[in-house]
C-alpha positions as CSV (number, residue, x, y, z in Angstrom):
1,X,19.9,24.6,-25.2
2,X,20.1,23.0,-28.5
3,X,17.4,23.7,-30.9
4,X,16.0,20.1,-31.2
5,X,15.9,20.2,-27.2
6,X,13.8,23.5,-27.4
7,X,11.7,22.1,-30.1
8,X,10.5,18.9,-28.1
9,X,10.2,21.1,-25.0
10,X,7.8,23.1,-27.0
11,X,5.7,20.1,-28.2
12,X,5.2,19.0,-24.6
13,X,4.2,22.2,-23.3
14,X,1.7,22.4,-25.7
15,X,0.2,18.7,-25.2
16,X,-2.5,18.8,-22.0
17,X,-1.7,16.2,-19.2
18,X,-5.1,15.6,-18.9
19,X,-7.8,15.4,-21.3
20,X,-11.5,16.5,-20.9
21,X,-14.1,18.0,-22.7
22,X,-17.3,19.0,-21.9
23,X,-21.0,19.0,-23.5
24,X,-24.2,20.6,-22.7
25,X,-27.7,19.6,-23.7
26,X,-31.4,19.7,-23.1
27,X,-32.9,16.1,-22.2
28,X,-36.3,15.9,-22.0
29,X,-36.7,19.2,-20.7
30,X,-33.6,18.9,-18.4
31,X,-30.7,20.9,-18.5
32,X,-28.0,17.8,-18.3
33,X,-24.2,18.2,-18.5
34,X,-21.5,16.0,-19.5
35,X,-17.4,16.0,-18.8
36,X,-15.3,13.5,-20.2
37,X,-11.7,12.8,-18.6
38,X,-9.2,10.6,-20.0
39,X,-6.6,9.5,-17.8
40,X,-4.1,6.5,-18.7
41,X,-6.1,3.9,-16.8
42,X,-9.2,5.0,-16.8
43,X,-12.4,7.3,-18.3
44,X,-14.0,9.7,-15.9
45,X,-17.3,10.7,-17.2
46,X,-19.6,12.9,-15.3
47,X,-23.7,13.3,-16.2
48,X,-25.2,15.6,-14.2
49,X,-28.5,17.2,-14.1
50,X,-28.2,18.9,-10.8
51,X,-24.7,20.4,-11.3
52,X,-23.2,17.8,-9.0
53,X,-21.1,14.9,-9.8
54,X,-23.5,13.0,-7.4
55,X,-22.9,9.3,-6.9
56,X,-19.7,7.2,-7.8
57,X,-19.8,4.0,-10.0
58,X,-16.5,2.1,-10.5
59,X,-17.0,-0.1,-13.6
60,X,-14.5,-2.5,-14.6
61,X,-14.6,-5.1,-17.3
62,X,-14.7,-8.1,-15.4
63,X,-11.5,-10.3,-17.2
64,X,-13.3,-13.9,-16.2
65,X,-15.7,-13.7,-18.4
66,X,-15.0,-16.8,-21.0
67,X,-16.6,-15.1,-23.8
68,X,-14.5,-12.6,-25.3
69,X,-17.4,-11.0,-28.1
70,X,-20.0,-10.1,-24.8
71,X,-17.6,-8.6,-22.4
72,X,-19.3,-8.4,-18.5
73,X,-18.3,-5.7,-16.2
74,X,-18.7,-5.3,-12.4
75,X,-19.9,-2.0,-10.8
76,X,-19.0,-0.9,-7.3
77,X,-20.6,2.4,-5.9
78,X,-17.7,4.5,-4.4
79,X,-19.8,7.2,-2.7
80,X,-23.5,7.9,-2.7
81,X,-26.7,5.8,-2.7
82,X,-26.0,2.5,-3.7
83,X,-29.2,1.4,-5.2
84,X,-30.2,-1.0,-7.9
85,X,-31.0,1.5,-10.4
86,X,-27.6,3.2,-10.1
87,X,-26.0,-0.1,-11.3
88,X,-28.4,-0.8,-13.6
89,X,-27.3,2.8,-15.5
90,X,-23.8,2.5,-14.9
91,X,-23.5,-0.6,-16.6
92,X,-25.6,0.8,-19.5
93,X,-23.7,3.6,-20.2
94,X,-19.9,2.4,-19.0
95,X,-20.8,-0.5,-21.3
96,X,-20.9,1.5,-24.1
97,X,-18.0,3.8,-23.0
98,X,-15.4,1.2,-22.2
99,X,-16.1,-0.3,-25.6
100,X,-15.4,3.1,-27.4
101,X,-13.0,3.3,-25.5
102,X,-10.7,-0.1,-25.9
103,X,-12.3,-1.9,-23.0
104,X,-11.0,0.6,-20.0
105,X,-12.5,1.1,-16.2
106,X,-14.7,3.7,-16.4
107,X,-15.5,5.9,-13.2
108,X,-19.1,7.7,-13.4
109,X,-20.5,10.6,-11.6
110,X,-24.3,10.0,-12.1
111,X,-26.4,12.9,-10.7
112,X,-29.3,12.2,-12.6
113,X,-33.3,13.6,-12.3
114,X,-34.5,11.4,-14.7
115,X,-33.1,8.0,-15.8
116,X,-35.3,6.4,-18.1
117,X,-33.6,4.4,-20.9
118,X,-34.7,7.4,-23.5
119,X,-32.6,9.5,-21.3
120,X,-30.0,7.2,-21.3
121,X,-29.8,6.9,-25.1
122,X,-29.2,10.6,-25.4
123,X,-26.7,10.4,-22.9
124,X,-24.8,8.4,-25.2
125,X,-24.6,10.2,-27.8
126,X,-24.4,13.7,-25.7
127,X,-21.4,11.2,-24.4
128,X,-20.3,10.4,-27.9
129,X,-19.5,14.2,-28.6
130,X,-17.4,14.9,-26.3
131,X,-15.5,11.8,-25.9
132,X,-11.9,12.3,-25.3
133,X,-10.4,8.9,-25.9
């Protein structure tokens, strides 16, 4: 194997395929956890409070929207309860990720005991710590 070869074989094996990161913090009393997973199309970002990815939310920026400076964005629940709240935080906090993150789908695990926007601002920047993107 020529050394150049052995070189770049090196510099892959040392890049992760996938990558994540993970934060811990106190929330108003409440133990809440955060994973953030960078794949190619999209961010996977898990908040948990019972140690549980719980529900599901696909958020996508939703390309009809004619103005480009307030970007919309759909939300689909994928699995769990599909309740108004849920959508309500998804978009909150997807809103802010897919804009750190160059406008990419964001999938959320939400497993949440308390959901108050106060919550959800720490979230952020619990979120903003371990970003991966």
């Amino acid at each position: 194997m020529k050394k150049e070869d052995e070189m770049i074989m090196n510099l892959k094996m040392s890049e992760p395929i996938i990558k994540s990161k993970k934060a811990q913090k106190e929330i108003n009393g409440i133990p809440t956890e955060v994973v953030c997973t960078e794949f190619s199309n999209y961010i996977f970002v898990v908040l948990t409070q019972f140690g549980k990815i719980g529900t599901l939310v696909s958020v996508t920026p939703d390309s009809r929207s004619n103005d480009i400076s307030t970007p919309t964005f759909s939300t689909k629940v994928l699995l769990g309860k599909d309740e108004p709240l849920t959508h309500v935080c998804a978009k909150n906090l997807a809103m802010f990720i897919s804009q750190e993150a160059g406008n990419r789908s964001v999938l959320l695990g939400l497993a949440l005991k308390d959901s108050s926007i106060e919550t959800i601002k720490q979230m952020k920047e619990v979120i903003k710590s371990c970003q991966v993107w």
